[in-house]
MARFI-326528 format. One record per residue (C-alpha): x, y, z; residue number from 1. Coordinates in nm, 4 decimals. Each point is the difference from the previous one (the first is absolute). Layout:
<r x="X" y="Y" z="Z" seq="NUM"/>
...
This chain:
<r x="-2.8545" y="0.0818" z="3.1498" seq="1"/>
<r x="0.0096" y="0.3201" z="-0.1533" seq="2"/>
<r x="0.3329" y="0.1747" z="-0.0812" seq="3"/>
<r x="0.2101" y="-0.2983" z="0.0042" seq="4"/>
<r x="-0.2040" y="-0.1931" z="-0.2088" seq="5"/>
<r x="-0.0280" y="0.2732" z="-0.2896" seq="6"/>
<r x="0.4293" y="0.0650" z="0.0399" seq="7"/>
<r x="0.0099" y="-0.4242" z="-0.0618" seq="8"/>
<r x="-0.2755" y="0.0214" z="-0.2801" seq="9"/>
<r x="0.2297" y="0.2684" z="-0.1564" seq="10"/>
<r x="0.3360" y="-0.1977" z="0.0840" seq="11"/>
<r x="-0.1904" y="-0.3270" z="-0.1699" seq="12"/>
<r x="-0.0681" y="0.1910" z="-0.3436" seq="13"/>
<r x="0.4040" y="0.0544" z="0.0125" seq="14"/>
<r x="0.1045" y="-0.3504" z="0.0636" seq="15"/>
<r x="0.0639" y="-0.0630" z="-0.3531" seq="16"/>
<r x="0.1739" y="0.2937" z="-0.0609" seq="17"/>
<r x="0.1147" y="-0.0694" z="-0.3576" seq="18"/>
<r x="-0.3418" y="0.0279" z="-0.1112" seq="19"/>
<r x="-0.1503" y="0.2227" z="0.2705" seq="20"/>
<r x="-0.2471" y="0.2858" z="-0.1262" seq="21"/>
<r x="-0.1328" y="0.2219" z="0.2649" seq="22"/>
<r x="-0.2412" y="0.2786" z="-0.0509" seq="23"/>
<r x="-0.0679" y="0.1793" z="0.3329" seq="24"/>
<r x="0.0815" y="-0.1348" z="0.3961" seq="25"/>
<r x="-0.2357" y="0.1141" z="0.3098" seq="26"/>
<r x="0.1255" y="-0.0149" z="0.3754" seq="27"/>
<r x="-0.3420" y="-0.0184" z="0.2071" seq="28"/>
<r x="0.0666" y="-0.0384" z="0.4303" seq="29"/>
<r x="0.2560" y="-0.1818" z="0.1295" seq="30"/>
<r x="-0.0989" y="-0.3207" z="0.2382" seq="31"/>
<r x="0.2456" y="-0.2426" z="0.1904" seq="32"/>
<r x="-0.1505" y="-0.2602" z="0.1085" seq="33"/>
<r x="0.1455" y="-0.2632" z="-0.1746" seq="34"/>
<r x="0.3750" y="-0.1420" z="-0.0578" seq="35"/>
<r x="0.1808" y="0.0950" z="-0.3111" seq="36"/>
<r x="-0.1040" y="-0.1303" z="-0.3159" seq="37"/>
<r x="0.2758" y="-0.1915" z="-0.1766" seq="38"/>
<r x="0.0759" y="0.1329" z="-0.3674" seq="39"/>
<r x="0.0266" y="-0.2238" z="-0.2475" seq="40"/>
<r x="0.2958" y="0.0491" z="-0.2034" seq="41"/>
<r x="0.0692" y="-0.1302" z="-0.3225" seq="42"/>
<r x="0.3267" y="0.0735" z="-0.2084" seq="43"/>
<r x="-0.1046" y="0.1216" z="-0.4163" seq="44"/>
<r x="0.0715" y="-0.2759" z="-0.2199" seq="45"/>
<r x="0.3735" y="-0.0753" z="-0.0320" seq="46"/>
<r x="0.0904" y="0.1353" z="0.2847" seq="47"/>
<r x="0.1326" y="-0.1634" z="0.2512" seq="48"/>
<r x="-0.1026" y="-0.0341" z="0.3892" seq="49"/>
<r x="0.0048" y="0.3140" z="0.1874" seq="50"/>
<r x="0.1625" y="-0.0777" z="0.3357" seq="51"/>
<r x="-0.2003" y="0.1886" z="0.2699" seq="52"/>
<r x="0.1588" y="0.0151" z="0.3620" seq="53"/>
<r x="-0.1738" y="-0.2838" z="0.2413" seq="54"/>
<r x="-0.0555" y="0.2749" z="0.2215" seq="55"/>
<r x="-0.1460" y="0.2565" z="-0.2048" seq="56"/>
<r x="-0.2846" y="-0.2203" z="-0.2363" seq="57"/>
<r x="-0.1722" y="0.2314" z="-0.2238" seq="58"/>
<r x="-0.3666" y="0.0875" z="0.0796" seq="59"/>
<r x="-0.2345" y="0.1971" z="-0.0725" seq="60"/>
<r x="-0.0113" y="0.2357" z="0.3021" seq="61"/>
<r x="0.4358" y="0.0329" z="0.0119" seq="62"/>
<r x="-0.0802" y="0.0848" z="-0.3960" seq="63"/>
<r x="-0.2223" y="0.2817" z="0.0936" seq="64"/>
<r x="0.1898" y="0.1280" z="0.3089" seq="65"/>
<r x="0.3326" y="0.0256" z="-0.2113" seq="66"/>
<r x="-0.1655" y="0.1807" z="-0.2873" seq="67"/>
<r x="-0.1436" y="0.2541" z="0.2223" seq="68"/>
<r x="0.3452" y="0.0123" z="0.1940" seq="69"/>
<r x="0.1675" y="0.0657" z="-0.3509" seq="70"/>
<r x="-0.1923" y="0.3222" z="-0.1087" seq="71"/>
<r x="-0.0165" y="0.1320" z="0.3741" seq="72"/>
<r x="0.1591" y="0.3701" z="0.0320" seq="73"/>
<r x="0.0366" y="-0.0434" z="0.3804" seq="74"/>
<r x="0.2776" y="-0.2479" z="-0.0134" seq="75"/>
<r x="0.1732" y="0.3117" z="-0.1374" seq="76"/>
<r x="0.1550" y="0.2521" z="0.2403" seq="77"/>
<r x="-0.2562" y="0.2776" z="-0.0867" seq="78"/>
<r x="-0.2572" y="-0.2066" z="-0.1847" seq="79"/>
<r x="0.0812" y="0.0856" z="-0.3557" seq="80"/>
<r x="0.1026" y="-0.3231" z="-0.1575" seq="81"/>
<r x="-0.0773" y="-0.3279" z="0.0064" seq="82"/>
<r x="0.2052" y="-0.3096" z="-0.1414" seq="83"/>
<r x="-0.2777" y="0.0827" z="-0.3239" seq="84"/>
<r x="0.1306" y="0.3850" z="-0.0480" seq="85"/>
<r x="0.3714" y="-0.1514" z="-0.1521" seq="86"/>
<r x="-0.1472" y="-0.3213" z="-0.1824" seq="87"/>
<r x="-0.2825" y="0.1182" z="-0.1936" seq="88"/>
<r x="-0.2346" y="-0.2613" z="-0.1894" seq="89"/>
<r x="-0.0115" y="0.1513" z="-0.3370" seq="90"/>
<r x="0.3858" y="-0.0299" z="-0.0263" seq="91"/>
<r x="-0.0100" y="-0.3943" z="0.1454" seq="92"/>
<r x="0.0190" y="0.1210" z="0.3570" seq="93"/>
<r x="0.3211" y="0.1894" z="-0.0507" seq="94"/>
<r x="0.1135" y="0.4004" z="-0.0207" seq="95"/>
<r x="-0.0181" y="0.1686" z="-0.3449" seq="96"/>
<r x="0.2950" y="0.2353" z="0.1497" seq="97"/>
<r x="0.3501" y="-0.1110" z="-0.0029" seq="98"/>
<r x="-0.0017" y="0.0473" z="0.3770" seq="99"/>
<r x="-0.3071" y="-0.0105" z="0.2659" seq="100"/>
<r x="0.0333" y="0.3538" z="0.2342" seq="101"/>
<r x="-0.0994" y="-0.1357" z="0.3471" seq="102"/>
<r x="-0.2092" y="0.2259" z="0.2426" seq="103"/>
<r x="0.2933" y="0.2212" z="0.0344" seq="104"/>
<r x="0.1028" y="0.1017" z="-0.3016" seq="105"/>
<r x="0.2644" y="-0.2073" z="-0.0217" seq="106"/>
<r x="0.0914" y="-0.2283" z="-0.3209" seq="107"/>
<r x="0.0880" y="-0.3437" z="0.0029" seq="108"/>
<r x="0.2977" y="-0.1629" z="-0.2091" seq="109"/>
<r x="-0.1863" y="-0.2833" z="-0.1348" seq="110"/>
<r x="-0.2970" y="-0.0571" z="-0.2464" seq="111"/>
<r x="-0.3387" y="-0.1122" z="0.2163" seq="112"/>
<r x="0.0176" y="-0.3567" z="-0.1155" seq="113"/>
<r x="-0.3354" y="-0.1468" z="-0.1433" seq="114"/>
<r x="-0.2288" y="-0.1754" z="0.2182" seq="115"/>
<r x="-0.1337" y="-0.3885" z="-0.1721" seq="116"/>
<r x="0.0539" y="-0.3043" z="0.0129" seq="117"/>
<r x="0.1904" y="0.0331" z="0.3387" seq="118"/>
<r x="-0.0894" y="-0.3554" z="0.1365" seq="119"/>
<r x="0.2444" y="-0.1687" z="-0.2477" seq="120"/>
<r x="0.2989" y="0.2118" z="0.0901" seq="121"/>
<r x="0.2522" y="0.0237" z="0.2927" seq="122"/>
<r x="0.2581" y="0.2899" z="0.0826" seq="123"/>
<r x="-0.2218" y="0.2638" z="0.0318" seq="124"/>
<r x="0.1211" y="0.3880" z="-0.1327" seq="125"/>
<r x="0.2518" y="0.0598" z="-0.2930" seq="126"/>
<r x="0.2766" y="-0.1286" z="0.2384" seq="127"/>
<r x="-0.1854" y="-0.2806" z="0.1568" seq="128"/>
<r x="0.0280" y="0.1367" z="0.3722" seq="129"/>
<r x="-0.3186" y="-0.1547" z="0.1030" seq="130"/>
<r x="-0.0465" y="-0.3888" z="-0.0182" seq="131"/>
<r x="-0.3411" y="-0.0239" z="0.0348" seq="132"/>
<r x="-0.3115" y="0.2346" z="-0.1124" seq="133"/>
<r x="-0.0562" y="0.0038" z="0.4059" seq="134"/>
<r x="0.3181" y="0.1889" z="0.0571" seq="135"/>
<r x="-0.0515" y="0.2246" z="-0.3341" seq="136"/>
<r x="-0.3211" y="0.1650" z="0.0697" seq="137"/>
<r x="0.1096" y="0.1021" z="0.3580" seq="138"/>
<r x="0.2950" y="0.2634" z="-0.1107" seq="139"/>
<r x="-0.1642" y="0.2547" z="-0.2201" seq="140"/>
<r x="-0.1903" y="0.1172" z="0.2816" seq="141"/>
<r x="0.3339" y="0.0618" z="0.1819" seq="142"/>
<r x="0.2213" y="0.1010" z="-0.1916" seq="143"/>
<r x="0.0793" y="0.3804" z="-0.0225" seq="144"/>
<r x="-0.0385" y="0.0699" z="-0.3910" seq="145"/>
<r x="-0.3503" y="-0.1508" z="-0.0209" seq="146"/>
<r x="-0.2311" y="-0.0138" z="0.2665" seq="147"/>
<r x="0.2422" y="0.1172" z="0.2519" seq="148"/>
<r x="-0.2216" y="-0.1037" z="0.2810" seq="149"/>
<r x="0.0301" y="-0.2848" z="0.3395" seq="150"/>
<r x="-0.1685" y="-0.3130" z="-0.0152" seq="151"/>
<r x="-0.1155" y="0.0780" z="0.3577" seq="152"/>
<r x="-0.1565" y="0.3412" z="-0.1151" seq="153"/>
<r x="-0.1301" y="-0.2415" z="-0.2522" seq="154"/>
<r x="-0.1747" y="-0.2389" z="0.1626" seq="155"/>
<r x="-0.1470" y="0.2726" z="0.2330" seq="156"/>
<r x="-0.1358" y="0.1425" z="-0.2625" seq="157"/>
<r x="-0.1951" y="-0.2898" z="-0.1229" seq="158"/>
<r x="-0.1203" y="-0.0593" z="0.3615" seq="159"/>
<r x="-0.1328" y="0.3678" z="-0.0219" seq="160"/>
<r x="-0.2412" y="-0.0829" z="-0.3117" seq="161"/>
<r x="-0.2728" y="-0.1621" z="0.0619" seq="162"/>
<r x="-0.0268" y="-0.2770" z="-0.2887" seq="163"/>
<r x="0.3273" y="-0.1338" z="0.0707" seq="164"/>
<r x="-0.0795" y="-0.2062" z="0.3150" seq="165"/>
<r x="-0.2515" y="-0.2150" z="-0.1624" seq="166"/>
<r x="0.1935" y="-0.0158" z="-0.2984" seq="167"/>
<r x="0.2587" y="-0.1442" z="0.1679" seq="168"/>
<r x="-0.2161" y="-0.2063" z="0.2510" seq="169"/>
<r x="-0.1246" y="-0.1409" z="-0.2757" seq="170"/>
<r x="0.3281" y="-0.1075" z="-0.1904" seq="171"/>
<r x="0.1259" y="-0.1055" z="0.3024" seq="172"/>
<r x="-0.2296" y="-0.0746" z="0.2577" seq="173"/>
<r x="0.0115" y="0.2481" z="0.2108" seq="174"/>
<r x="0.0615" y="0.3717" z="0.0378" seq="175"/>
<r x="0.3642" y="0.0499" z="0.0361" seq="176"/>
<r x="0.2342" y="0.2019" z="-0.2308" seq="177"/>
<r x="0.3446" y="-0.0691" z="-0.0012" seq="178"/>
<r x="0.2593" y="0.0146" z="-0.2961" seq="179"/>
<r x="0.0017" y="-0.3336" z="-0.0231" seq="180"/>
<r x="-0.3875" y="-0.0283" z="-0.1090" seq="181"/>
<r x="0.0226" y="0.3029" z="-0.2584" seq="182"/>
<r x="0.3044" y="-0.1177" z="-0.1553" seq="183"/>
<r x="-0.1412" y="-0.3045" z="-0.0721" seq="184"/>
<r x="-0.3168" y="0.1305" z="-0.0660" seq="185"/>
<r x="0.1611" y="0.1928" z="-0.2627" seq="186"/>
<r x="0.2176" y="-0.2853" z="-0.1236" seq="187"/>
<r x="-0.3481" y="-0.1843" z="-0.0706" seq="188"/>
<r x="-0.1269" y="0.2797" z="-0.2335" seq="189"/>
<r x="0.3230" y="0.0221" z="-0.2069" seq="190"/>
<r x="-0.0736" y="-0.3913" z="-0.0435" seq="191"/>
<r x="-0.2642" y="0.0091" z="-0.1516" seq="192"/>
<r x="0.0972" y="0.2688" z="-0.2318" seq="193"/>
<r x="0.0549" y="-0.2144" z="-0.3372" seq="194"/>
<r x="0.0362" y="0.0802" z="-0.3669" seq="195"/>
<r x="-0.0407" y="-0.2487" z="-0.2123" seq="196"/>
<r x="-0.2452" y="0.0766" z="-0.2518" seq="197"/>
<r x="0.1955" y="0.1946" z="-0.2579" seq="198"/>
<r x="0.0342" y="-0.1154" z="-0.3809" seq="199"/>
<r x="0.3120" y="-0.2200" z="0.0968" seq="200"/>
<r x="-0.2299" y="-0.1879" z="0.2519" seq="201"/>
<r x="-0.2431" y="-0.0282" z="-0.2344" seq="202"/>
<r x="0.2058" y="-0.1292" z="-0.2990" seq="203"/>
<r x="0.1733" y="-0.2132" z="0.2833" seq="204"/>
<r x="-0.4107" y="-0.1508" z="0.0317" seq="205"/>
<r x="-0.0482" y="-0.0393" z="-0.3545" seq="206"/>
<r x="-0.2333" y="0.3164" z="-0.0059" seq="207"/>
<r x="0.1704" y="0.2352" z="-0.2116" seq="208"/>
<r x="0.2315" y="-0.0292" z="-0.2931" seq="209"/>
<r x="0.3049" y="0.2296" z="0.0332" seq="210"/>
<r x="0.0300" y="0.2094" z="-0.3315" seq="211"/>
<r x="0.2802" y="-0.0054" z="-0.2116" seq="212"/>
<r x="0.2402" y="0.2876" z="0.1326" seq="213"/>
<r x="-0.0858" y="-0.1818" z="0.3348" seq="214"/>
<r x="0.0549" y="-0.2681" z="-0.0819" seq="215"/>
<r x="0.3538" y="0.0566" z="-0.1143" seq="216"/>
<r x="0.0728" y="0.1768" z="0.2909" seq="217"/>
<r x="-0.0590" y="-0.2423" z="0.2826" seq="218"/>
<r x="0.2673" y="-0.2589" z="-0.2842" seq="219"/>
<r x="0.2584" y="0.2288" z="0.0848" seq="220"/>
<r x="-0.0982" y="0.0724" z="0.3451" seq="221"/>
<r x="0.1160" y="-0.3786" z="0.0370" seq="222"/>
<r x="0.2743" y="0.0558" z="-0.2511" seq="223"/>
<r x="0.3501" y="0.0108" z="0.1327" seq="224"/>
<r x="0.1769" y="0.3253" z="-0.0797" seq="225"/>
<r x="0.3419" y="0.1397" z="-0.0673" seq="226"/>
<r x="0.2973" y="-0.1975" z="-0.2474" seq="227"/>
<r x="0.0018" y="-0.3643" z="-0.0643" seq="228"/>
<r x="0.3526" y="-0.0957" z="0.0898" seq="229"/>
<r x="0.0322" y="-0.3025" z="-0.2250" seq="230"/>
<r x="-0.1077" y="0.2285" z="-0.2858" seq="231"/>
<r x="0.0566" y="0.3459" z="0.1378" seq="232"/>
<r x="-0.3617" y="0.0568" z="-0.1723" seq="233"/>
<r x="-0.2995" y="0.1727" z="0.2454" seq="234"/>
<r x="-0.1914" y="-0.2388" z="0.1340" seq="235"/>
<r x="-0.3026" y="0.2957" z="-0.1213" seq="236"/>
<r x="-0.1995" y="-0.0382" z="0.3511" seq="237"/>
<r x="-0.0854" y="0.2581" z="0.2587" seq="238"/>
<r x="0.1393" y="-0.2572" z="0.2919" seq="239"/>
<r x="-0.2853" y="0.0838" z="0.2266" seq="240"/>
<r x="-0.1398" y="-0.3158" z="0.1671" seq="241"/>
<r x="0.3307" y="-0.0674" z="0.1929" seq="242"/>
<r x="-0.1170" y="0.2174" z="0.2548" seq="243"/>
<r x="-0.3478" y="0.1163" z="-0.0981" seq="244"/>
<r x="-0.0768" y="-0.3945" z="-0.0677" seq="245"/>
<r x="-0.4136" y="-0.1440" z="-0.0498" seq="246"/>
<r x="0.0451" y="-0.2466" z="0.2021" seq="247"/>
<r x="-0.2740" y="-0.0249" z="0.2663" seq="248"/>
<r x="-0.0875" y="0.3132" z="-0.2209" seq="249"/>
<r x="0.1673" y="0.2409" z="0.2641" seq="250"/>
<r x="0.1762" y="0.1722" z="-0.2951" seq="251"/>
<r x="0.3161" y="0.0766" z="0.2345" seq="252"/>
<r x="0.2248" y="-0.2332" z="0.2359" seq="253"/>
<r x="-0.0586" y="0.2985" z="0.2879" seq="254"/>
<r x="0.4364" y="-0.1034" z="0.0407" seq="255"/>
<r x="0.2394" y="0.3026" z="0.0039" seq="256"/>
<r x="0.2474" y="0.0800" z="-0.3030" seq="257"/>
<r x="0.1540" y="0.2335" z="-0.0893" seq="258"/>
<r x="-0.1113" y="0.0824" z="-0.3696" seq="259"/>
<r x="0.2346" y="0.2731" z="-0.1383" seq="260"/>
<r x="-0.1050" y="0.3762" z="0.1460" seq="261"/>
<r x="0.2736" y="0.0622" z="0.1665" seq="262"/>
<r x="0.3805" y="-0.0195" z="0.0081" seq="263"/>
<r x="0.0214" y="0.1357" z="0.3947" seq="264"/>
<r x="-0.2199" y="-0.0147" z="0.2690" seq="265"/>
<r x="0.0400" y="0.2143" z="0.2295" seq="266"/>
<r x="-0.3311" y="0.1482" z="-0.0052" seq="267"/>
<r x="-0.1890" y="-0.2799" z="0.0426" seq="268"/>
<r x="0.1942" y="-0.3547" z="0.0564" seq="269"/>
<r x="-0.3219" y="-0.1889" z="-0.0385" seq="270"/>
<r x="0.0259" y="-0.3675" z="0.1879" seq="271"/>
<r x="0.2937" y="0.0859" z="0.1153" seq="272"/>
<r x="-0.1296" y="0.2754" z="0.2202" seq="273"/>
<r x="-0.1894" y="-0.3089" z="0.1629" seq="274"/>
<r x="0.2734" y="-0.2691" z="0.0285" seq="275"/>
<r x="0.3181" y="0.2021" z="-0.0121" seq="276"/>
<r x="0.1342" y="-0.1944" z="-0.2644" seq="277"/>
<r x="0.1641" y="0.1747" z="-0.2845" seq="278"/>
<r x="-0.0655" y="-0.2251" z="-0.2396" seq="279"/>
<r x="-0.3323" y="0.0843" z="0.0392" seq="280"/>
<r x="0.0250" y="0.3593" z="-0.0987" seq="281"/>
<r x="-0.1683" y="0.0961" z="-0.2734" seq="282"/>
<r x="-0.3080" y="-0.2688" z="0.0250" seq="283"/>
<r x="-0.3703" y="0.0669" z="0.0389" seq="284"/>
<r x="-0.2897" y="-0.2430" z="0.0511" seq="285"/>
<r x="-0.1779" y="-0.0902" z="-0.3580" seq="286"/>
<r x="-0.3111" y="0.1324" z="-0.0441" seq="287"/>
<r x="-0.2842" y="-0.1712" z="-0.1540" seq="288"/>
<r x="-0.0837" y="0.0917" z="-0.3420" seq="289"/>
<r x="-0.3505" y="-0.0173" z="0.0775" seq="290"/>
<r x="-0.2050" y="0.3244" z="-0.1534" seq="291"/>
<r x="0.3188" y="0.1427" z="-0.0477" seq="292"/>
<r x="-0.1617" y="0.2560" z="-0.2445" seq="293"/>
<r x="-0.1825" y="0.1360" z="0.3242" seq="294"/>
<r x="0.3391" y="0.0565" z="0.1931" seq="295"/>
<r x="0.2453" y="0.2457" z="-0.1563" seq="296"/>
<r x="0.2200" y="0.1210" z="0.0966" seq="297"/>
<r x="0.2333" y="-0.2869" z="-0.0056" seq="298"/>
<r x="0.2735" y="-0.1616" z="0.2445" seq="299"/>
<r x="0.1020" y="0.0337" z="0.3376" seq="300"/>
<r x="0.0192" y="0.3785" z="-0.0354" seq="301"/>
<r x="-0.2096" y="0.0892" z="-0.2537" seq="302"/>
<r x="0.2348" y="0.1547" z="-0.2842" seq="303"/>
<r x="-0.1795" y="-0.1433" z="-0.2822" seq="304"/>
<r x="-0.3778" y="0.1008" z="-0.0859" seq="305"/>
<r x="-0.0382" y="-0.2469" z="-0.2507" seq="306"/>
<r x="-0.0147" y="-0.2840" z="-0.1547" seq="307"/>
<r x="0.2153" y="0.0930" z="-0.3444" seq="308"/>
<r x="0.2745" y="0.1404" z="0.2662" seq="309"/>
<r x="-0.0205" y="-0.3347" z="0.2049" seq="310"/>
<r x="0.0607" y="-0.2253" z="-0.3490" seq="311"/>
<r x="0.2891" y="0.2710" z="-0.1131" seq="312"/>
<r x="0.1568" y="-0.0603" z="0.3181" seq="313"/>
<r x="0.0146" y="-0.3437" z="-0.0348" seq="314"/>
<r x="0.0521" y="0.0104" z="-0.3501" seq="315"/>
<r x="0.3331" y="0.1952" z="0.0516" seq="316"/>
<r x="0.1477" y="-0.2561" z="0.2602" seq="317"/>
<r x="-0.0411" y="0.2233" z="0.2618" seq="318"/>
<r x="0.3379" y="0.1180" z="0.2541" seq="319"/>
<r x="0.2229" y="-0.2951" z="0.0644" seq="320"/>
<r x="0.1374" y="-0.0323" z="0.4121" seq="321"/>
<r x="0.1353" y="-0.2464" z="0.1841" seq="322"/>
<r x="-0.3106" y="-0.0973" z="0.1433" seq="323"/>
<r x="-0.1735" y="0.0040" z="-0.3022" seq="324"/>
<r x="-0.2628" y="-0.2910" z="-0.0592" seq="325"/>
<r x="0.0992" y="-0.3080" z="-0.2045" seq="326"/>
<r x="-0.3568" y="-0.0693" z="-0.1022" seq="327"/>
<r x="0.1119" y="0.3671" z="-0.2175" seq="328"/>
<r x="0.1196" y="-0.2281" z="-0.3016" seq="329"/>
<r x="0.0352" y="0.2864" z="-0.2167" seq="330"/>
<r x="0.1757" y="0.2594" z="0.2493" seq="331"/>
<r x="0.2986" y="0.0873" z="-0.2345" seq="332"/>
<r x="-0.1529" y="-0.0405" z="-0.3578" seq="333"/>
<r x="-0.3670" y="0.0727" z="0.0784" seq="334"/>
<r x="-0.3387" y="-0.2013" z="-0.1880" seq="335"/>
<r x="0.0097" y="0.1886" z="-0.3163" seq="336"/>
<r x="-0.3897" y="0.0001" z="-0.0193" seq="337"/>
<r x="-0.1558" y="0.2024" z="-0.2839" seq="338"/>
<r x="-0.2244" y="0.2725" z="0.0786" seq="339"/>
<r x="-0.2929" y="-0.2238" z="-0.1323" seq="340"/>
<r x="0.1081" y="-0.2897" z="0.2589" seq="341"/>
<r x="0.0722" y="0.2772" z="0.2653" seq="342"/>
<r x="-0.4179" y="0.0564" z="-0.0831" seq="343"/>
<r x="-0.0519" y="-0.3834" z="-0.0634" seq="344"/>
<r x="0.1070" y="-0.0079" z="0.3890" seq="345"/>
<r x="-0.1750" y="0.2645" z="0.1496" seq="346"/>
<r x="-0.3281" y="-0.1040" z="-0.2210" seq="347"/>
<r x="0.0660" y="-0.3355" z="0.2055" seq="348"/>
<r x="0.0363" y="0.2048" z="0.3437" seq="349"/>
<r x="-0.3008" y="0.1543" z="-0.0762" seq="350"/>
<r x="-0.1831" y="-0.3277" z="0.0091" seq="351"/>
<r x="0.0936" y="-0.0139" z="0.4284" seq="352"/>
<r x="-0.2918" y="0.2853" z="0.0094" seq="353"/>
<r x="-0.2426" y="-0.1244" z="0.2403" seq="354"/>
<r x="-0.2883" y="0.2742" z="0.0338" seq="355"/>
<r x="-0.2393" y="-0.2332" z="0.2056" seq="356"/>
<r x="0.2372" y="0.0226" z="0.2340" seq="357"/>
<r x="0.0751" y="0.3805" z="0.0575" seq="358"/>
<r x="-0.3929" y="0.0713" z="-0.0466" seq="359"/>
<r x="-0.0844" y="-0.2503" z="0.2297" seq="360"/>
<r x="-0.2015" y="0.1545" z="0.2952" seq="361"/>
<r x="0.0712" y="-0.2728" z="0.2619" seq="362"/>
<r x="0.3588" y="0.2136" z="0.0377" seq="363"/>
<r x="-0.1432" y="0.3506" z="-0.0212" seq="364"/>
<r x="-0.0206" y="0.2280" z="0.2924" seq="365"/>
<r x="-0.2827" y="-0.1386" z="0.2064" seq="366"/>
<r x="-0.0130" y="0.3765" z="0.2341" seq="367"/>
<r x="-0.1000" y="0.1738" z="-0.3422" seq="368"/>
């Protein structure tokens, strides 16, 4: 069967991706004889169901399509940059830079969100413009500060190389490329793009025993922050899991608040920008927490580099508006953590590191 086959061997190693451990990956001839090859997919324990689209089921040959759609320089106007170029593996499939500089020149206003997990959220981009992963992957190849390029100039360039017709006759049985096909395609890779083997996971699995400074730091991770009001006493947690919650171990509700940068927004009304509701303003998407070590700099925009700044932020109570999140207990008093909890925390952060997942060569560049 040649090519295919090898791409689904490969794909097969990665089913399990909380445990995967890949070496090296070969690409021999492509052949299309045969209909697509349904991929198996099975959530990492405690997770819950990932609900894939009825009309886009994973397999193996979509898998391989979208991954060579999302490191392809030609969807770019003048084949510089590819989806890969502004969400680099090493850094959890996000940009080490506060903002990505398209093909251009020009700079972005917003941090390149990290790429895992995607199959379990909804909202897609810091404001949540896109409803489906479908829609998402389609605009950065438009739009004018990244890729800056047509989706028909696009697609005609894909026509124009010669591996892309079987590639896509084989995801979809037959030649034809349309939007439509790469976006979903590409929707298929991002998938299958799942971290779940860090220490967390594994502690989570019975397979490693957090130490003690972690160990205290995922306590008040769950602890509730700010003043007790019967006793006007801190509560003495960091107040994290009300949006950043394990739960179906997502490590973020991926719902927009507004968590104390900002008193105005006129720079960048976040949700509101999207629904025209000014009670909205101020409120970004919540990102997973997932290898957060990996993805400074830090919110929507980038104006913290690390972790210490991130807990001093929240520490302080952060900028009270009058959209300002409920869920931010501790807005007027702050959490009055210690700089050993402030440690204790980010010791427990540190524990989200998955590096199976970012060395994983099923989501490398397959054109290298």
């Amino acid at each position: 069967m040649g090519r295919i086959k090898s791409i689904a061997a490969v794909l097969l190693l990665s089913l399990s991706l909380w445990q995967c451990r890949h070496d090296e990956e070969e690409e021999p001839p492509v052949t299309t004889d045969t209909a697509p090859t349904p991929y198996p997919f099975q959530s990492p324990p405690f997770f819950p169901p990932m609900d894939i689209p009825a009309d886009n089921p994973l397999t193996y040959e979509g898998i391989a399509l979208g991954r060579h759609l999302f490191w392809e320089k030609k969807l770019s106007a003048d084949n510089t940059q590819s989806c890969g170029s502004c969400h680099l593996p090493e850094h959890s499939f996000s940009d080490p830079n506060q903002f990505s500089v398209g093909i251009t020149g020009a700079v972005g206003n917003r941090q390149s969100m990290a790429l895992l997990n995607l199959g379990w959220a909804y909202n897609y981009f810091w404001d949540g413009r896109a409803v489906t992963l479908e829609t998402q992957v389609l605009e950065p190849i438009i739009n004018p500060i990244e890729m800056n390029n047509t989706w028909e100039n696009a697609l005609e360039a894909l026509r124009n190389d010669p591996k892309y017709p079987p590639l896509f006759k084989a995801a979809f049985g037959s030649t034809e490329i349309t939007q439509d096909r790469a976006a979903k395609a590409m929707a298929s890779f991002l998938r299958i793009m799942v971290s779940a083997n860090s220490k967390f996971d594994l502690e989570r699995r019975g397979e490693y025993t957090f130490t003690e400074a972690e160990s205290a730091g995922f306590n008040l991770f769950l602890d509730e922050g700010g003043l007790n009001p019967n006793t006007g006493e801190p509560f003495g947690g960091a107040d994290c899991f009300h949006c950043h919650s394990h739960a179906g171990m997502q490590m973020g509700d991926y719902l927009f608040h507004n968590n104390g940068l900002d008193a105005h927004f006129h720079r960048d009304p976040g949700l509101a920008g999207v629904t025209g509701n000014p009670l909205d303003s101020g409120k970004f998407k919540t990102p997973t927490l997932r290898n957060i070590e990996l993805t400074a700099p830090y919110m929507h925009d980038g104006r913290f580099t690390t972790l210490e700044e991130v807990l001093d932020h929240y520490n302080s109570g952060g900028i009270v508006s009058a959209t300002i999140d409920p869920m931010m207990e501790a807005a007027n008093e702050g959490l009055f953590l210690s700089d050993i909890q402030k440690q204790q925390v980010i010791a427990f952060l540190k524990c989200l590191t998955d590096t199976s997942f970012i060395h994983n060569p099923a989501f490398s560049d397959p054109h290298e």
